[in-house]
N, C-alpha and C positions, 0 to 999 in steps of 0.2 A: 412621661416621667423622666424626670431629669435624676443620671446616675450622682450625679454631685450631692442632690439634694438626699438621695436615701444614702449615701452614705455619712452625711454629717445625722442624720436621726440616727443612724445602726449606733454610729459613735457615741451618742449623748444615750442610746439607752444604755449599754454598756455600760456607761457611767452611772445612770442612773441618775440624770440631772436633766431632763427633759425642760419638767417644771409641767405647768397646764397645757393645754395646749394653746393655749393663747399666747404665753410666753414663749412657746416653743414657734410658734408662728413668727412673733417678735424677733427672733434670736437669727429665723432662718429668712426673715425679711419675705414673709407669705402669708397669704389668709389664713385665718385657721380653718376652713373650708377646705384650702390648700392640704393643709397637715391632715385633718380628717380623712384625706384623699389618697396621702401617700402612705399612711398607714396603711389605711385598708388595699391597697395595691401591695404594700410588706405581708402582709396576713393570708392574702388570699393567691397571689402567683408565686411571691418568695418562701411560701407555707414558715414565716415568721414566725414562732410563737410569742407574739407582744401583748401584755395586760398593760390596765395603767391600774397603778394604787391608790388609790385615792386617798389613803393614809400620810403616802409621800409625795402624796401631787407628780406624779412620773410616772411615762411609762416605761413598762421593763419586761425583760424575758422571764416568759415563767419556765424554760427548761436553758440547756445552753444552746445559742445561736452562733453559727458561721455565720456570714453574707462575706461572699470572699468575691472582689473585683478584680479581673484584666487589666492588669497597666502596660499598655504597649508604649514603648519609647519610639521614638523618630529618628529613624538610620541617616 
């Protein structure tokens, strides 16, 4: 799992602008197989709480979510 890639999804659920995940594949230049993938690796190690709405075509947190990443800079 590439950390780049779950953190541009953490950021679009936040927004709540995913879109389908087809779109969201589109967006992040990956299969939606892909996406299917990094979700459930969000849900099930990151214990995520992500639904998708299918009212708003997106998926979203149903409680509030951290995902908070280590930026180490280069001395």
């Amino acid at each position: 799992m590439d950390i780049r890639v779950i953190n541009k999804i953490h950021e679009r659920i936040l927004k709540e602008s995913t879109g389908t995940p087809k779109e969201l594949a589109y967006a992040l230049n990956v299969s939606e197989r892909t996406v299917y993938n990094y979700i459930k690796f969000m849900r099930l190690e990151l214990k995520a709480p992500i639904i998708y709405n299918r009212i708003k075509d997106t998926y979203e947190y149903e409680t509030i979510c951290n995902i908070n990443f280590i930026h180490i800079e280069s001395f």
